[in-house]
PyMOL CGO cylinders between C-alpha atoms (Angstrom):
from pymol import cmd
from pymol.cgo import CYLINDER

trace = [
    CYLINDER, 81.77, 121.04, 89.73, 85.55, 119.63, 90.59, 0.3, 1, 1, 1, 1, 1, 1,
    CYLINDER, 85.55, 119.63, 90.59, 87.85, 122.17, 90.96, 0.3, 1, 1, 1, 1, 1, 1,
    CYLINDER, 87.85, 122.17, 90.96, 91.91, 120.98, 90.47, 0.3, 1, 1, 1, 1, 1, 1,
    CYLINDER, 91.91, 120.98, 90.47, 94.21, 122.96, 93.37, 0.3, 1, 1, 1, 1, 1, 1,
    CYLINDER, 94.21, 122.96, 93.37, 97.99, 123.17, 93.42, 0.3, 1, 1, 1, 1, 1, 1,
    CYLINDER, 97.99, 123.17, 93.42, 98.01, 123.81, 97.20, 0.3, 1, 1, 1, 1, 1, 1,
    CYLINDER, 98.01, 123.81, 97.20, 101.08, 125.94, 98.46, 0.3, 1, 1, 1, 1, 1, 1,
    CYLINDER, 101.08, 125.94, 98.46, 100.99, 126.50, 102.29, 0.3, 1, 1, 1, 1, 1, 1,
    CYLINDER, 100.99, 126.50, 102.29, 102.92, 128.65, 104.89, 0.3, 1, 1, 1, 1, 1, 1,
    CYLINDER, 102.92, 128.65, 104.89, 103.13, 131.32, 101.70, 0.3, 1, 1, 1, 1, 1, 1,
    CYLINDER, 103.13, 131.32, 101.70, 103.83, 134.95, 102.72, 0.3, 1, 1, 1, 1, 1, 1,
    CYLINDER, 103.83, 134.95, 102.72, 99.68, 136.26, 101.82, 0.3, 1, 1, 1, 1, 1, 1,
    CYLINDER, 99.68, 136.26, 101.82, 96.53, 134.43, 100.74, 0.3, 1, 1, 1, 1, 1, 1,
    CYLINDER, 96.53, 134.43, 100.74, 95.71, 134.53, 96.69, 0.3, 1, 1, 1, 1, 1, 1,
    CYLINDER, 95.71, 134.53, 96.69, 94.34, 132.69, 93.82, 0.3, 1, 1, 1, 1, 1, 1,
    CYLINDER, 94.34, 132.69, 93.82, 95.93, 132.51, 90.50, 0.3, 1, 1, 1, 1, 1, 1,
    CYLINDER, 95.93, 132.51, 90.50, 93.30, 130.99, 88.09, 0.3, 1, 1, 1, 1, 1, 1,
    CYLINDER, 93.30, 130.99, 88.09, 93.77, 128.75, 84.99, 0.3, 1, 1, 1, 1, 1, 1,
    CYLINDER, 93.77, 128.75, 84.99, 94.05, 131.03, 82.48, 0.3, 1, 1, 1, 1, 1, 1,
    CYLINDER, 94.05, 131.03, 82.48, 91.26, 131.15, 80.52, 0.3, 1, 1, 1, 1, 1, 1,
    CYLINDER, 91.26, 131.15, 80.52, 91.99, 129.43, 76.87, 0.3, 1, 1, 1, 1, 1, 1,
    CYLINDER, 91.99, 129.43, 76.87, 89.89, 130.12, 73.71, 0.3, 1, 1, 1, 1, 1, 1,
    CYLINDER, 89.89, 130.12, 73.71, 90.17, 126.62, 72.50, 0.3, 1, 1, 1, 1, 1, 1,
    CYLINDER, 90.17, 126.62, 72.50, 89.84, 123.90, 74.90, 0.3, 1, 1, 1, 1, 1, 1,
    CYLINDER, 89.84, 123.90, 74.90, 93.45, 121.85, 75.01, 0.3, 1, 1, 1, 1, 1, 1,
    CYLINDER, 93.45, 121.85, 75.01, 92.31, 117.96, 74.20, 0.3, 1, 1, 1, 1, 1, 1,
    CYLINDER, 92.31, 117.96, 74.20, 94.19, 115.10, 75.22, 0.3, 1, 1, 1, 1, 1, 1,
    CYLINDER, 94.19, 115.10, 75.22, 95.19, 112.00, 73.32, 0.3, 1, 1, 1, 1, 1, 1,
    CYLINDER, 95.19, 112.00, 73.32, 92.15, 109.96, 74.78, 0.3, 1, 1, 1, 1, 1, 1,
    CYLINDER, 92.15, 109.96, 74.78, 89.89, 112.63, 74.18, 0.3, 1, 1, 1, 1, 1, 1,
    CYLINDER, 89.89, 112.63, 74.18, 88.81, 114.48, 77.74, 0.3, 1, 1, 1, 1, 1, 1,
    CYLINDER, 88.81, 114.48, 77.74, 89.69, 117.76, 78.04, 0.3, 1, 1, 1, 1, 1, 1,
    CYLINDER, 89.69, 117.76, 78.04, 92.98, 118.91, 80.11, 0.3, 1, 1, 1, 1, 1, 1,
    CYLINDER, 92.98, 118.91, 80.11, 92.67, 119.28, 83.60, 0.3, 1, 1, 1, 1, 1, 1,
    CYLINDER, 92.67, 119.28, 83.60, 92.88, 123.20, 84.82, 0.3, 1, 1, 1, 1, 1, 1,
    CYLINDER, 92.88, 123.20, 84.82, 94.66, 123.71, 88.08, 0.3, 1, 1, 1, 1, 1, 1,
    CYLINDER, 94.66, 123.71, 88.08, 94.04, 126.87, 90.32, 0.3, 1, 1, 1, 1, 1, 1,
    CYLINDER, 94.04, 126.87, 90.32, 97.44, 127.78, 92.23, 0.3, 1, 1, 1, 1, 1, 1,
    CYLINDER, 97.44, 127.78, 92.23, 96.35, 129.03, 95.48, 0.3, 1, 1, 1, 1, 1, 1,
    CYLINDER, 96.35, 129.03, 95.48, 98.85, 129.87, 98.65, 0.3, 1, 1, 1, 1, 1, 1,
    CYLINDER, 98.85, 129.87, 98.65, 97.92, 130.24, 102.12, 0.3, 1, 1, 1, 1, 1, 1,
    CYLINDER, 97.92, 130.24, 102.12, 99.49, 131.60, 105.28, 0.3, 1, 1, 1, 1, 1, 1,
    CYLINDER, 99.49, 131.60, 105.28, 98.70, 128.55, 107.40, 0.3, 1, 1, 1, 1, 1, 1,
    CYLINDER, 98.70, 128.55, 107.40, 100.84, 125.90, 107.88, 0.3, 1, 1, 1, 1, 1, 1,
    CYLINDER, 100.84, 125.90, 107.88, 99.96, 121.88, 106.64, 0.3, 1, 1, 1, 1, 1, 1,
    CYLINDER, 99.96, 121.88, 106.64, 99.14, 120.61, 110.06, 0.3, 1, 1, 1, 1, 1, 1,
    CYLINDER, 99.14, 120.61, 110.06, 96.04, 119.13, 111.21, 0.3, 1, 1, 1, 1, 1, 1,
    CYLINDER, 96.04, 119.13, 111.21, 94.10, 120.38, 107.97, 0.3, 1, 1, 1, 1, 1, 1,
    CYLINDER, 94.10, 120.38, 107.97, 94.90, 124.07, 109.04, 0.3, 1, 1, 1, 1, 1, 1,
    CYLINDER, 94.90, 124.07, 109.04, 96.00, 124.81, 105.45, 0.3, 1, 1, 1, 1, 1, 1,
    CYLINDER, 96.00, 124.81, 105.45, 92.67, 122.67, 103.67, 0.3, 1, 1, 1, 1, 1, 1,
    CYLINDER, 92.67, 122.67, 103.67, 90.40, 124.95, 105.93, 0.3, 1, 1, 1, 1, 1, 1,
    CYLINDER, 90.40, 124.95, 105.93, 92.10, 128.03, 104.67, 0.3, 1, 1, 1, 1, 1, 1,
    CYLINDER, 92.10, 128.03, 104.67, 91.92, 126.95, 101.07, 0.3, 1, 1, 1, 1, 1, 1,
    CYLINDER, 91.92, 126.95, 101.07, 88.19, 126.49, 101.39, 0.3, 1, 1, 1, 1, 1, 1,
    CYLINDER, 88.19, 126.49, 101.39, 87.52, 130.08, 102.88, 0.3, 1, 1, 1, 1, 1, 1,
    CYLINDER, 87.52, 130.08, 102.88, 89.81, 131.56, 100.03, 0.3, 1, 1, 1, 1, 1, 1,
    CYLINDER, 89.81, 131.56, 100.03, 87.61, 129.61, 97.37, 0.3, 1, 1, 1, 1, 1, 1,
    CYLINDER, 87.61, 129.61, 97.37, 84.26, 130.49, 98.86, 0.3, 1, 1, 1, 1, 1, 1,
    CYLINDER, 84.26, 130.49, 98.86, 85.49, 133.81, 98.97, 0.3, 1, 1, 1, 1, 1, 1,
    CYLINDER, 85.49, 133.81, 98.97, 86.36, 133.75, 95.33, 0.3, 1, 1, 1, 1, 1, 1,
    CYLINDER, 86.36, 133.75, 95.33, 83.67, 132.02, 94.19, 0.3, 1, 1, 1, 1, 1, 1,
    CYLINDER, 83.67, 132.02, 94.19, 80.83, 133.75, 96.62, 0.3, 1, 1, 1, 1, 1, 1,
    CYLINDER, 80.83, 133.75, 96.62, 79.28, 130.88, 97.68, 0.3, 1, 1, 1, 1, 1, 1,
    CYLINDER, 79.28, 130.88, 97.68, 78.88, 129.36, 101.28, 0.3, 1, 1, 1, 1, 1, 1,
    CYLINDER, 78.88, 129.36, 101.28, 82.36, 127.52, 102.81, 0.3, 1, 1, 1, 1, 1, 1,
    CYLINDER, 82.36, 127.52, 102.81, 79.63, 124.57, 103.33, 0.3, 1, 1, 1, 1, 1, 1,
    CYLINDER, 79.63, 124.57, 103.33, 79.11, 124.33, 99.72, 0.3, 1, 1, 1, 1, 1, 1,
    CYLINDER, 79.11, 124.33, 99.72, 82.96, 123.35, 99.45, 0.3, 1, 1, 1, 1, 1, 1,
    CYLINDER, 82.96, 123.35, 99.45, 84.10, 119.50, 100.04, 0.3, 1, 1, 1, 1, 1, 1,
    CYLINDER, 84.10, 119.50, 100.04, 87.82, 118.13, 99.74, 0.3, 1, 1, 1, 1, 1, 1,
    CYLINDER, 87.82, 118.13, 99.74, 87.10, 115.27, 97.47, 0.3, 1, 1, 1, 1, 1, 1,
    CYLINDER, 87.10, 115.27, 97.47, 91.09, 114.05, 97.41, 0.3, 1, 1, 1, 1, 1, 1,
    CYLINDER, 91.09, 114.05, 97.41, 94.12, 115.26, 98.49, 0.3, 1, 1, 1, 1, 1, 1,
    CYLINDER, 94.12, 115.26, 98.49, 94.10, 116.25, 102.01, 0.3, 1, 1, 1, 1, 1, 1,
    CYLINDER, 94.10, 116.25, 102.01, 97.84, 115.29, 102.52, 0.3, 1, 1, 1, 1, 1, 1,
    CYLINDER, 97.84, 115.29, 102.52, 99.14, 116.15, 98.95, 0.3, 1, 1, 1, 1, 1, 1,
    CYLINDER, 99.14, 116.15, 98.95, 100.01, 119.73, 97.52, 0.3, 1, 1, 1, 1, 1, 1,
    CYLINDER, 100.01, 119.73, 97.52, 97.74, 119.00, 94.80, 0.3, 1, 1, 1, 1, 1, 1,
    CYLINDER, 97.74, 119.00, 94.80, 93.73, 118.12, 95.77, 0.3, 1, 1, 1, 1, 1, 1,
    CYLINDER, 93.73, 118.12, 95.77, 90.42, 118.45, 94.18, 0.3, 1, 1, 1, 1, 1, 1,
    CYLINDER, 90.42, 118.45, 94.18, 87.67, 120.20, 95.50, 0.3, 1, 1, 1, 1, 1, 1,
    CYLINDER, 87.67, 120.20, 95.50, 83.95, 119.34, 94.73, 0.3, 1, 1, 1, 1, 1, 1,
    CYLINDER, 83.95, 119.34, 94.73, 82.00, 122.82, 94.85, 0.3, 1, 1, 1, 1, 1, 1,
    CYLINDER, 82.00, 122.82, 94.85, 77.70, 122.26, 95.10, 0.3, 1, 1, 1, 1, 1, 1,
    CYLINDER, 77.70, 122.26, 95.10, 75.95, 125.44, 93.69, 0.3, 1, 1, 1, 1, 1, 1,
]
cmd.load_cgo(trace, "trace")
């Protein structure tokens, strides 16, 4: 399952904010549905994938699964990544 992050780092406490939750999936033009973006803020800063680690750990967390389970599939650079989660 990919999971679409709005990264915010060096943020004053660690939280999720899910996509909210939508009774009718949104459709676009072509078809595929609309991309749902978890905003998530960490303490650490974005050096030397400090901030990626700490997203991971909040998701596994969140999701109670294994931190192992949790790959960075793009975006390790950019505020905005997608995470591939194995279950």
């Amino acid at each position: 399952m990919k999971i679409f992050v709005k990264a915010k780092a060096k943020a004053k406490e660690n939280k999720i904010i899910p996509p909210p939750q939508k009774l009718w999936p949104e459709k676009e033009p072509g078809g595929s549905k609309e991309k749902e973006w978890f905003i998530i803020s960490v303490k650490e800063p974005p050096v030397s994938g400090k901030a990626n680690t700490a997203i991971i750990k909040l998701l596994a967390e969140y999701f109670k699964i294994s931190s192992s389970n949790i790959t960075l599939s793009s975006g390790a650079s950019s505020k905005n990544k997608v995470f591939e989660i194995m279950v």
